[in-house]
DRENZAVEX-90764 format. One record per residue (C-alpha): residue number from 1; residue in one letter; y, x, z. Coordinates in nm, 3 decimals. Each point is the difference from the previous one (the first is absolute). Layout:
(NUM; "A"; (Y; X; Z)),
...
REM end
This chain:
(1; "X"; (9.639; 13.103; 12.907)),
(2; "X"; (0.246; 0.260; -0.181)),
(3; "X"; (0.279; -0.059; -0.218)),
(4; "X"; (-0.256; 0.126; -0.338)),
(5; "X"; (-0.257; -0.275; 0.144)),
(6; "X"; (0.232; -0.285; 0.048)),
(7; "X"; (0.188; 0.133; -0.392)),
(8; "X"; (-0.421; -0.024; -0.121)),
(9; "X"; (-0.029; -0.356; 0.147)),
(10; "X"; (0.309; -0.136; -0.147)),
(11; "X"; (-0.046; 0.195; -0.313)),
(12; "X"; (-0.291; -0.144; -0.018)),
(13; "X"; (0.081; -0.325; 0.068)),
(14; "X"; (0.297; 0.013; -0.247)),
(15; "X"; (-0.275; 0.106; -0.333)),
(16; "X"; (-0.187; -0.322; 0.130)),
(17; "X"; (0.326; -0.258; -0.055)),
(18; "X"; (0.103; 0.201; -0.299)),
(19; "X"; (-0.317; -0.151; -0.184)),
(20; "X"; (0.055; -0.338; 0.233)),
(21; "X"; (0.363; -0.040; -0.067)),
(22; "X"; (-0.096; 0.065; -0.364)),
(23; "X"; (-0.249; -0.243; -0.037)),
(24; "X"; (0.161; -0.247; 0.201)),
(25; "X"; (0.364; 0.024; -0.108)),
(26; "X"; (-0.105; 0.021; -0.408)),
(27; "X"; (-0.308; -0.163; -0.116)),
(28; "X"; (0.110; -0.308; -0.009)),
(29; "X"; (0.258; 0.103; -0.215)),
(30; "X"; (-0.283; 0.197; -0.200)),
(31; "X"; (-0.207; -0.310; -0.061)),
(32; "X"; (0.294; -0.240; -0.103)),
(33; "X"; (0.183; 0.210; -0.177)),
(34; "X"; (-0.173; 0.306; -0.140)),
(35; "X"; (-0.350; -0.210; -0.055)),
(36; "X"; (0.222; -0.311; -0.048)),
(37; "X"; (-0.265; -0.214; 0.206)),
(38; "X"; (0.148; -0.324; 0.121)),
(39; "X"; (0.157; 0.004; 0.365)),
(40; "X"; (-0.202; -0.255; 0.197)),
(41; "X"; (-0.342; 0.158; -0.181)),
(42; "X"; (0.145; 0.352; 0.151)),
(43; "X"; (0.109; -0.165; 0.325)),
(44; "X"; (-0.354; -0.125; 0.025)),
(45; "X"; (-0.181; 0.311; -0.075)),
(46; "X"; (0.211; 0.201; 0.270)),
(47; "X"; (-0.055; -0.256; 0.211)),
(48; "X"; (-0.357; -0.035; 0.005)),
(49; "X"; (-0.072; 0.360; 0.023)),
(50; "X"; (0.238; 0.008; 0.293)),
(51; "X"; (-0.196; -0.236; 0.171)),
(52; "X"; (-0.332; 0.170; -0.062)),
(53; "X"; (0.137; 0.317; 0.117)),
(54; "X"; (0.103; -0.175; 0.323)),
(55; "X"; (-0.351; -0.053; 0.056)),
(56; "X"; (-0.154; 0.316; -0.126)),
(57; "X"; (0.259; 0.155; 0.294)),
(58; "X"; (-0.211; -0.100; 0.269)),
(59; "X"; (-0.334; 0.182; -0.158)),
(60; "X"; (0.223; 0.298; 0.001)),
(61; "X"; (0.085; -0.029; 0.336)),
(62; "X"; (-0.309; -0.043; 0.130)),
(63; "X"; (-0.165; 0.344; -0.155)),
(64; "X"; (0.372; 0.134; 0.148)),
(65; "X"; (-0.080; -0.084; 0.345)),
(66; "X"; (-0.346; 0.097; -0.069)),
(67; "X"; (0.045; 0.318; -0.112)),
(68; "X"; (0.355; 0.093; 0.116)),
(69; "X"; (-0.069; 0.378; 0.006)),
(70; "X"; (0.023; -0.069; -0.387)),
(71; "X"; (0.311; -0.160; -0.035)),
(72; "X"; (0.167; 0.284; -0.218)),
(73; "X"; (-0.315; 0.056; -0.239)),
(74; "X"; (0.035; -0.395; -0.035)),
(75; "X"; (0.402; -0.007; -0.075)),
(76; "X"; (-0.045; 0.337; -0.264)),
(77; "X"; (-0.301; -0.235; -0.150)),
(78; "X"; (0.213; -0.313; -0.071)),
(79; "X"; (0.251; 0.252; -0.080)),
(80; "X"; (-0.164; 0.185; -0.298)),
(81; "X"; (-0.135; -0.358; -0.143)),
(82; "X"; (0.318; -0.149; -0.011)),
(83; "X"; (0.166; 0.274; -0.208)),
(84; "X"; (-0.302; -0.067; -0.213)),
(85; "X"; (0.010; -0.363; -0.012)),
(86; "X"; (0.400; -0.010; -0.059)),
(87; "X"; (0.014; 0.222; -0.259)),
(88; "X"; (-0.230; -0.232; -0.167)),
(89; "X"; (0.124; -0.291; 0.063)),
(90; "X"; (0.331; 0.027; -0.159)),
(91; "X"; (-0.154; 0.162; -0.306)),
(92; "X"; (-0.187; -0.298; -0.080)),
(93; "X"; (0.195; -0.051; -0.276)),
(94; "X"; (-0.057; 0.304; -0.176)),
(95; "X"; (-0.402; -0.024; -0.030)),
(96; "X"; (-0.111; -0.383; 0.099)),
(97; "X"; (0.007; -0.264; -0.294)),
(98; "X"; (0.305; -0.238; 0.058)),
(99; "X"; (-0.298; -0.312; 0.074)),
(100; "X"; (-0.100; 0.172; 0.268)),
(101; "X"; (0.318; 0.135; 0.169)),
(102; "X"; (-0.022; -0.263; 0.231)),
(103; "X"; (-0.357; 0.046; 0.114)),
(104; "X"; (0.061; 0.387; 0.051)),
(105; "X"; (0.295; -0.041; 0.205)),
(106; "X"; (-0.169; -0.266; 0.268)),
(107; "X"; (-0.292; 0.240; 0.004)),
(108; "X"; (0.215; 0.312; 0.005)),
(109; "X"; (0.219; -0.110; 0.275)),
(110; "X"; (-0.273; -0.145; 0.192)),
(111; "X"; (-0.159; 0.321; 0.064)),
(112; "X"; (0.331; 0.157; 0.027)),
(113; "X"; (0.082; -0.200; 0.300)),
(114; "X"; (-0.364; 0.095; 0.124)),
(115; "X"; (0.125; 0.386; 0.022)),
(116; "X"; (0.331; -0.115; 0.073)),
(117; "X"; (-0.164; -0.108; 0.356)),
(118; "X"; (-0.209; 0.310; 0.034)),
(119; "X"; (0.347; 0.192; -0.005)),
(120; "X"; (0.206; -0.235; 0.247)),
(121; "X"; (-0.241; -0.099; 0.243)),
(122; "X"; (-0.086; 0.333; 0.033)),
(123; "X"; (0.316; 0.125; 0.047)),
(124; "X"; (0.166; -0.156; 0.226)),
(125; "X"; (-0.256; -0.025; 0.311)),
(126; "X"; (0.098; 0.348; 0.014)),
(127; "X"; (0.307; -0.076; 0.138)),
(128; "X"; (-0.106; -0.126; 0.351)),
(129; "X"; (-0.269; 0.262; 0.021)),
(130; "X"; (0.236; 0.333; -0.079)),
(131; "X"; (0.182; -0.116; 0.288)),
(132; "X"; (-0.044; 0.015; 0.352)),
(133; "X"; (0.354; -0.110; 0.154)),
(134; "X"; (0.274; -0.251; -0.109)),
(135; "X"; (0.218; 0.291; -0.109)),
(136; "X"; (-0.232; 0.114; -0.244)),
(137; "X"; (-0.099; -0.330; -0.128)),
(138; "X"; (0.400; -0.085; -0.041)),
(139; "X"; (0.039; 0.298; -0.234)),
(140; "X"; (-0.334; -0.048; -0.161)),
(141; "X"; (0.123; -0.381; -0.108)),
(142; "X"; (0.357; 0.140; -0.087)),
(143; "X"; (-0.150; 0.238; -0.200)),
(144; "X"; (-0.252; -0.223; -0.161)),
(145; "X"; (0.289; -0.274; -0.098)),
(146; "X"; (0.245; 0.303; -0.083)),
(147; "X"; (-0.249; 0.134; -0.305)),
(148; "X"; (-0.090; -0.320; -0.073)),
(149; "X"; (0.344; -0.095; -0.062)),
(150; "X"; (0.039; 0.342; -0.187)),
(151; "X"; (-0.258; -0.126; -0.216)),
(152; "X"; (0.160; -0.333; -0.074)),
(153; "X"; (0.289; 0.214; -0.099)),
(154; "X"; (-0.197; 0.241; -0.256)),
(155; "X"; (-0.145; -0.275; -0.169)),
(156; "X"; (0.286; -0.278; -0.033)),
(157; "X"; (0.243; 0.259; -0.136)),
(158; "X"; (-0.187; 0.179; -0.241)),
(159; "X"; (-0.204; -0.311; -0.137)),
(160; "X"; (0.253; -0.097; -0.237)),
(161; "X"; (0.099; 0.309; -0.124)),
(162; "X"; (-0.283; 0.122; -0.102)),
(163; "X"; (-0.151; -0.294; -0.144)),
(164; "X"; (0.307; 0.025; -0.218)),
(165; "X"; (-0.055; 0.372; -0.069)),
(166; "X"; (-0.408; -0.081; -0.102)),
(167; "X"; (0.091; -0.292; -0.215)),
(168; "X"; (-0.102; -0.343; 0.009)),
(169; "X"; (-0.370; 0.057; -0.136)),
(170; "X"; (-0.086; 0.297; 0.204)),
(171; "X"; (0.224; -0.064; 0.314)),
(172; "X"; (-0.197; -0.135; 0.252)),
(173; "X"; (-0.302; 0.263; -0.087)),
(174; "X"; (0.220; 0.303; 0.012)),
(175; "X"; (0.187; -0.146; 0.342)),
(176; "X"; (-0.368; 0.005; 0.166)),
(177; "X"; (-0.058; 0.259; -0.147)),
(178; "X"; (0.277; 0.216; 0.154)),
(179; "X"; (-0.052; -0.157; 0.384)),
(180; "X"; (-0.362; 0.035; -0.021)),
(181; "X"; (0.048; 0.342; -0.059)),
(182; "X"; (0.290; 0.041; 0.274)),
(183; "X"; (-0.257; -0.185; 0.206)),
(184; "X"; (-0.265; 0.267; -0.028)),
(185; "X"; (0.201; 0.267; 0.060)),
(186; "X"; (0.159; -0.083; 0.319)),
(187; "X"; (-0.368; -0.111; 0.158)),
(188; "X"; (-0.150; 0.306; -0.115)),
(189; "X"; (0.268; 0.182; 0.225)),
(190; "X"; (0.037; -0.178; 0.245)),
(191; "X"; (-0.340; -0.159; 0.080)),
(192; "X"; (-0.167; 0.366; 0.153)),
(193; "X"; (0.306; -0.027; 0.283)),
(194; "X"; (-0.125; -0.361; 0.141)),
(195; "X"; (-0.118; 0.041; 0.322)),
(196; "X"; (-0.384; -0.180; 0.054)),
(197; "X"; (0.097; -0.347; 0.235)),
(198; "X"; (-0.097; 0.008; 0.316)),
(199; "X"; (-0.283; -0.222; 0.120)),
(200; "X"; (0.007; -0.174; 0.344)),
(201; "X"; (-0.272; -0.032; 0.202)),
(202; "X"; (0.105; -0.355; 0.049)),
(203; "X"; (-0.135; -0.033; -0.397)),
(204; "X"; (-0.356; -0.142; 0.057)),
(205; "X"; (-0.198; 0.016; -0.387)),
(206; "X"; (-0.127; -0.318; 0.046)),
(207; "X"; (-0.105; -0.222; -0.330)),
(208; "X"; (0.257; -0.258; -0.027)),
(209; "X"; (-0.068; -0.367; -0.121)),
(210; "X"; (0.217; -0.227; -0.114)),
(211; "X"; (0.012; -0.164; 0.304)),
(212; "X"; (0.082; 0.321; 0.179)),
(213; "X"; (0.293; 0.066; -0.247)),
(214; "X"; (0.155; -0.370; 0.054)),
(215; "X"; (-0.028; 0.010; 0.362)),
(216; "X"; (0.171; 0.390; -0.082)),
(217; "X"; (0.281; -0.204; -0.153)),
(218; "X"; (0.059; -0.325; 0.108)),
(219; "X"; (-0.046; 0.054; 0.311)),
(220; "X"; (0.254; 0.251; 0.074)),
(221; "X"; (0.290; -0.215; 0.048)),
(222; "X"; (0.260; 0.266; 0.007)),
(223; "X"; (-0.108; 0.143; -0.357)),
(224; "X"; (-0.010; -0.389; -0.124)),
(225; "X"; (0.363; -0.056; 0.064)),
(226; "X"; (0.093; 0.361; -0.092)),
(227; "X"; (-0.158; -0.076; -0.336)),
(228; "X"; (0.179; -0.328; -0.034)),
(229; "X"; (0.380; 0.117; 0.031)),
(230; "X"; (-0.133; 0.351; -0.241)),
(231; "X"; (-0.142; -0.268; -0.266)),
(232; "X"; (0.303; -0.232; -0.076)),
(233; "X"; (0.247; 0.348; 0.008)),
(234; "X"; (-0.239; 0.193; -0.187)),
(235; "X"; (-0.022; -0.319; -0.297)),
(236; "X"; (0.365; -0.002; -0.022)),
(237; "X"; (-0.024; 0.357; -0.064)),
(238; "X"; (-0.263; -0.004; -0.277)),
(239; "X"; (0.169; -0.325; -0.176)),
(240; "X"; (0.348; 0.142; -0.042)),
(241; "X"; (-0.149; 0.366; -0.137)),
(242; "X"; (-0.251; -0.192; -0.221)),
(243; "X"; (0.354; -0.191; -0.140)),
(244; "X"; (0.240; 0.263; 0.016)),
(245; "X"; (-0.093; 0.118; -0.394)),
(246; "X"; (0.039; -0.339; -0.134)),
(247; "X"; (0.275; -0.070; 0.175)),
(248; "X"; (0.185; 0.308; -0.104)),
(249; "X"; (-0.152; -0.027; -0.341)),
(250; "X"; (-0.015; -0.386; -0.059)),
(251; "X"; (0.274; -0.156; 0.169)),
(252; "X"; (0.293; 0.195; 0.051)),
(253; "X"; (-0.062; 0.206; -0.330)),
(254; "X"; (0.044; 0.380; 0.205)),
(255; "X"; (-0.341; 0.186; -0.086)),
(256; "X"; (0.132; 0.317; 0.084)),
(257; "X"; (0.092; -0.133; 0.348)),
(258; "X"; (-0.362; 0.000; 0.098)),
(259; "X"; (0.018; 0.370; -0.022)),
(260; "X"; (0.293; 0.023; 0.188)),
(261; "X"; (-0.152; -0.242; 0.274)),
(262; "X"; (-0.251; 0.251; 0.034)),
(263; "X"; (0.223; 0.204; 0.174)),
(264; "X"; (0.063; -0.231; 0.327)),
(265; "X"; (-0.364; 0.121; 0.064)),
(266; "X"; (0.250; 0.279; 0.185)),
(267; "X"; (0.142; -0.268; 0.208)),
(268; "X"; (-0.351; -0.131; 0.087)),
(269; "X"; (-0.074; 0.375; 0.090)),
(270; "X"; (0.328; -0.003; 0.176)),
(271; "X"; (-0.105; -0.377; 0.168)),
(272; "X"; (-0.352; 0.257; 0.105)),
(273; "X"; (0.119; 0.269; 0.134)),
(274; "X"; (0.263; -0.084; 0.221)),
(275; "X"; (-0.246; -0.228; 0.180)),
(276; "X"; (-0.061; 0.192; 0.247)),
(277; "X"; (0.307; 0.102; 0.138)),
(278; "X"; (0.089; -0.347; 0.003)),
(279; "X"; (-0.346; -0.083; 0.195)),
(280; "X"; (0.179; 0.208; 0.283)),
(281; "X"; (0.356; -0.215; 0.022)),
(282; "X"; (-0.189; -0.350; -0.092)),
(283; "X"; (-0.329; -0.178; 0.042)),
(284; "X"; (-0.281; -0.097; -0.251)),
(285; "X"; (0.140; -0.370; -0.030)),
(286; "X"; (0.375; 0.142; -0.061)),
(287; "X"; (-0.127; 0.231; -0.256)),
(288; "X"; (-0.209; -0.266; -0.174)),
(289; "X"; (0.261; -0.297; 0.004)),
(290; "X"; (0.241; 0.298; -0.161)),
(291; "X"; (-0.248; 0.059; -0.290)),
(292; "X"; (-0.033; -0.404; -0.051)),
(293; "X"; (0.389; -0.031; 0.037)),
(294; "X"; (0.072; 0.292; -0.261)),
(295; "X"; (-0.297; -0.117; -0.269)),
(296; "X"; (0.168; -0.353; 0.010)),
(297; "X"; (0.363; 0.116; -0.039)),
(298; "X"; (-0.118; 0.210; -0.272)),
(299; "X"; (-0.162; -0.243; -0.241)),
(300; "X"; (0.270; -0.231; 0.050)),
(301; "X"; (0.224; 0.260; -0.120)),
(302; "X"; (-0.210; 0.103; -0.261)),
(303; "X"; (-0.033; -0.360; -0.149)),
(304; "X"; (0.358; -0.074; 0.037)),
(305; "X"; (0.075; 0.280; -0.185)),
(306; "X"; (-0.216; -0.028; -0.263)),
(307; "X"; (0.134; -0.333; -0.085)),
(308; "X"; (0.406; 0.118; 0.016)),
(309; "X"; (0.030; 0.333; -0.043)),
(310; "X"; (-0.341; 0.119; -0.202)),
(311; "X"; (0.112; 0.278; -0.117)),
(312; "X"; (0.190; 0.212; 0.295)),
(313; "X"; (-0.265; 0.234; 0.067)),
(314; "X"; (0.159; 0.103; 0.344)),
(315; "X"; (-0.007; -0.307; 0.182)),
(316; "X"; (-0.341; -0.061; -0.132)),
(317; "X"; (-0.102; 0.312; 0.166)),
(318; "X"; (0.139; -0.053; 0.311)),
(319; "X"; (-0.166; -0.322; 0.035)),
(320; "X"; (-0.332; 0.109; -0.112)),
(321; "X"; (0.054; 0.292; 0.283)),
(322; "X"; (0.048; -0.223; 0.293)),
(323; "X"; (-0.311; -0.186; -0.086)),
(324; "X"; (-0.189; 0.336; -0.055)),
(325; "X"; (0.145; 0.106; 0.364)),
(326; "X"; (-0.155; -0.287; 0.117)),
(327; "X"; (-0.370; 0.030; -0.170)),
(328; "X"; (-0.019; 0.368; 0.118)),
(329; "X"; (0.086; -0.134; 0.388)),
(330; "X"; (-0.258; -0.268; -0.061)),
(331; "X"; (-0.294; 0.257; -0.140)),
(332; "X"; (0.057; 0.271; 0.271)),
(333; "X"; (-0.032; -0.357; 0.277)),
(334; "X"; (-0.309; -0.125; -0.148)),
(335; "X"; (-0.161; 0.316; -0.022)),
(336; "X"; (0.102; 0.088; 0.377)),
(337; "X"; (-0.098; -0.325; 0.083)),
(338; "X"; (-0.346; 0.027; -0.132)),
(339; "X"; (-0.128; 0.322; 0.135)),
(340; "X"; (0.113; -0.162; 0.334)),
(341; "X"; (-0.167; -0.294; 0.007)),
(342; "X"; (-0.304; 0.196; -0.115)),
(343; "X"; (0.027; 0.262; 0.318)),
(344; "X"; (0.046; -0.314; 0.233)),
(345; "X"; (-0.256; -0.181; -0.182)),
(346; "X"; (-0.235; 0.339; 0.055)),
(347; "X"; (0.071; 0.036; 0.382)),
(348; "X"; (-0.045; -0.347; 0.048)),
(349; "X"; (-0.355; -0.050; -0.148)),
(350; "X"; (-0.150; 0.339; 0.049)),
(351; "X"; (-0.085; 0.034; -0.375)),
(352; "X"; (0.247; 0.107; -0.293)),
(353; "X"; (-0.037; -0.187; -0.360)),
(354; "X"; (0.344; 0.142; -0.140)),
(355; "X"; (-0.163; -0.016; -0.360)),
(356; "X"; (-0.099; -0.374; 0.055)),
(357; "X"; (0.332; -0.070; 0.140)),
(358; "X"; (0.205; 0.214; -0.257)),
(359; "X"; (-0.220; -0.164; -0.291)),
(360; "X"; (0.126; -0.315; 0.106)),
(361; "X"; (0.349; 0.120; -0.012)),
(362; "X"; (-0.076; 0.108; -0.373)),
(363; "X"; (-0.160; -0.302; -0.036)),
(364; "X"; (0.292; -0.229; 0.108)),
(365; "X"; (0.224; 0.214; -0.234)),
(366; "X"; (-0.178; -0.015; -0.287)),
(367; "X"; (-0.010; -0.412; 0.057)),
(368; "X"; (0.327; -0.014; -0.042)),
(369; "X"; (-0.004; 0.249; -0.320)),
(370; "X"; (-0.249; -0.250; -0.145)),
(371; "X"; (0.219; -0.317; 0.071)),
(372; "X"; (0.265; 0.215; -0.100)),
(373; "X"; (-0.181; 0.029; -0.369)),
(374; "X"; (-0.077; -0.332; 0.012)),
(375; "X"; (0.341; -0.099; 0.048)),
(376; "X"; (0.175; 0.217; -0.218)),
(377; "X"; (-0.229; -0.118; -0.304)),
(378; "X"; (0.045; -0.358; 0.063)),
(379; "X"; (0.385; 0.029; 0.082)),
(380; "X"; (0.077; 0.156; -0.311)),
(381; "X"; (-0.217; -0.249; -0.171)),
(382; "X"; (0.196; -0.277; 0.097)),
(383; "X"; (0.349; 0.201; 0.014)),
(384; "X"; (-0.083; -0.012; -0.367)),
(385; "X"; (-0.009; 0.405; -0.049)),
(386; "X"; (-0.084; 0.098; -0.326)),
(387; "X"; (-0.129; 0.415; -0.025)),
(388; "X"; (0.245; 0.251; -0.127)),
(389; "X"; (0.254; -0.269; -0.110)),
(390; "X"; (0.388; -0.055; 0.121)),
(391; "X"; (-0.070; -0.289; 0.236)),
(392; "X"; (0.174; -0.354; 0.008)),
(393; "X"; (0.311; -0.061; 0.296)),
(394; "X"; (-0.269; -0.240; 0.204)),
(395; "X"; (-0.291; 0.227; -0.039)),
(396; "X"; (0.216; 0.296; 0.102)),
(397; "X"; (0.169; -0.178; 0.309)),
(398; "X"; (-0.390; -0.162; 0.128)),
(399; "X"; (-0.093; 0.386; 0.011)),
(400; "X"; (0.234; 0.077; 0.232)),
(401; "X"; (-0.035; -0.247; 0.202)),
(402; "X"; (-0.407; 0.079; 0.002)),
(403; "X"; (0.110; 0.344; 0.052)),
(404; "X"; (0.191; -0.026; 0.336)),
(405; "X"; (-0.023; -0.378; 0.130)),
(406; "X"; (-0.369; 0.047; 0.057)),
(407; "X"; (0.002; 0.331; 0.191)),
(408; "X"; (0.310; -0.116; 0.230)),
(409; "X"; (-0.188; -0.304; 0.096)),
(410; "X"; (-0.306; 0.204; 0.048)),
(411; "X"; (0.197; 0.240; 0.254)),
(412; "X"; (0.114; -0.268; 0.179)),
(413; "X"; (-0.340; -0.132; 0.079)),
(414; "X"; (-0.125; 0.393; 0.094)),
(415; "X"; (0.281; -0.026; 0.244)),
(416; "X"; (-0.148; -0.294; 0.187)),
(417; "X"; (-0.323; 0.141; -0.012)),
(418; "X"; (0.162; 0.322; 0.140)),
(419; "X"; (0.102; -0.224; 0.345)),
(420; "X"; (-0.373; -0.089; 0.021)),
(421; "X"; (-0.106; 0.390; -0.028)),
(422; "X"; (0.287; 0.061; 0.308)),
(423; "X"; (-0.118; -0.278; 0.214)),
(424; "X"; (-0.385; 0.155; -0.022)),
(425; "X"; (0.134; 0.372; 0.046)),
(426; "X"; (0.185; -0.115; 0.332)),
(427; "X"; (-0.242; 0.006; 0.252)),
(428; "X"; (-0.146; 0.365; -0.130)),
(429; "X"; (0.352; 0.159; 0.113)),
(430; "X"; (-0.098; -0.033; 0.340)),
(431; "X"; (-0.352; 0.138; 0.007)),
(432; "X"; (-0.156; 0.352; -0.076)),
(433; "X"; (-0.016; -0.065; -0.375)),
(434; "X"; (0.393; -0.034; -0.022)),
(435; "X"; (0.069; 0.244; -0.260)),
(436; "X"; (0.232; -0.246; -0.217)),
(437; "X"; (0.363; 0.065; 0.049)),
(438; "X"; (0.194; -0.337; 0.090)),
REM end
């Protein structure tokens, strides 16, 4: 690939977690405290949809691996309905009766996470068929994770801003607004200069079951305990960024820091890109014990000093960074680790399913961003939070603990479920398919 086709692909790949990061980062915020709908009722709205789209994944995957010469018409489909959708969505206020705000957000978001999946599952299957070589496919995933991180950053840094600049009736509709139309612009550029994927001959068409697609799944051993470690890391993740508003909001009473926590998105970019130059002085399980080590270190920091010193903005900073460092090393591992497992999984069989596989990636993820919802409504239900008020000492001091406790125990559990991944990788390293750098 050349340097414009691997800029298109992360480009590309950057418009689709603008809208994600969006969505995912700021409706629940949206529903509790712009539609004022109670928390566990918006927990449980997320987290149903969530769930459904985990399942309506797997029919996506299947046309994918059906059809995978149409991978990119698929993505720029789920694309141009979820600009559509969002815009929509958070400007139900404006022209659905206040009865039936509730109603027209489950039904709004549930189609939303329909497109949502058109989009993502047909994005990133492209990853292990534009490359050919473990070169390429390192600098396709550290591309991938850097624009996706670059997206992260766009979005968390501006959010607040320019809610504040649209005012607190028009905000979110304006915000959406804006990145829809950011959104458009950079796929219409970019889009032409995406190469078509490459199809393998190994990629028999053959009508899949669901019988065919567990056996696809469960019984690949090595994608069941890479999927394992990813899930547990990958909730941590999602919990602490679905906190990190109310926390900065609720409990330690620095809005504006949410804004400036935006900006350690850099140090997850940072965390990204120097991954591979330290792939070539330390091993996979170095690199990935390193991102566990600095994500730990950093919410401890972060919830120490958010209980002493609140209102230094440095130190907070510095301690969100070193957790950031650690999320970028974590994204650029998983990422490498997945198109791996996939070519090894391909070789082995005779037959390539990267959309199955990849949709239960996605699938996985989005688990843990629907316990994530789930959890986040109920907490703050029984941290006591009450919407767009100053909260009381106990409420503020169970967020925090909701807000980082969780994750580092989460982490901590991805790390044993890391040893398991190592112990199934060992005896590839000596055969033909030993591609995986230990």
């Amino acid at each position: 690939m050349t340097r414009k086709q691997l800029v298109a692909f992360g480009m590309l790949g950057f418009a689709k977690d603008l809208l994600l990061s969006f969505s995912g980062g700021l409706l629940m915020l949206y529903l509790t405290d712009s539609l004022t709908i109670a928390t566990a009722l918006a927990g449980g709205i997320l987290s149903f949809n969530r769930l459904f789209d985990m399942m309506n994944d797997f029919i996506v995957a299947y046309l994918l691996d059906k059809f995978p010469m149409y991978l990119k018409q698929w993505y720029l489909l789920g694309m141009v309905g979820s600009l559509i959708i969002l815009v929509a969505l958070f400007s139900v206020a404006t022209y659905v009766p206040k009865a039936l705000i509730v109603f027209a957000v489950f039904v709004l978001y549930f189609i939303l996470e329909i497109t949502f999946s058109l989009m993502d599952v047909g994005y990133w299957p492209l990853l292990p068929r534009l490359s050919n070589n473990e070169d390429m496919r390192q600098k396709l995933s550290t591309t991938a994770t850097f624009f996706s991180s670059l997206a992260a950053l766009v979005c968390f840094t501006s959010v607040m801003p320019w809610l504040q600049f649209f005012g607190s009736e028009h905000g979110f509709t304006g915000l959406t607004l804006v990145i829809a139309s950011l959104v458009a612009v950079v796929v219409a550029f970019t889009y032409p200069h995406l190469p078509n994927p490459k199809i393998k001959k190994t990629e028999v068409r053959l009508s899949l079951s669901l019988k065919d697609i567990y056996q696809i799944i469960f019984q690949n051993r090595l994608f069941l305990s890479y999927i394992l470690y990813f899930f547990f890391f990958q909730l941590s993740f999602e919990w602490m960024n679905a906190y990190n508003i109310y926390y900065f909001k609720y409990s330690i009473n620095q809005q504006y820091f949410f804004s400036i926590y935006g900006f350690t998105i850099l140090a997850q970019l940072f965390g990204a890109s120097i991954y591979p130059k330290l792939h070539q002085r330390f091993t996979k399980q170095m690199l990935f014990h390193l991102s566990a080590f600095l994500s730990i270190i950093g919410m401890l920091s972060l919830f120490t000093a958010g209980q002493l010193i609140k209102d230094n903005v440095l130190v907070i900073f510095l301690a969100a960074s070193i957790k950031q460092i650690g999320s970028g090393l974590f994204m650029v591992t998983a990422t490498h680790d997945l198109a791996w497992v996939i070519d090894v999984s391909s070789q082995k069989t005779e037959k390539a399913y990267p959309a199955i596989l990849t949709s239960t990636k996605l699938l996985v993820a989005k688990l843990s961003t629907s316990l994530t919802a789930l959890g986040l409504g109920f907490g703050l239900y029984f941290a006591g939070y009450v919407n767009n008020q100053t909260q009381i000492p106990h409420t503020a001091l169970l967020i925090s603990l909701q807000t980082f406790g969780i994750p580092i125990i989460l982490i901590l559990i991805s790390l044993l479920c890391y040893s398991l991944f190592r112990r199934k990788i060992q005896p590839l390293t000596t055969n033909r398919y030993a591609k995986f750098k230990s």
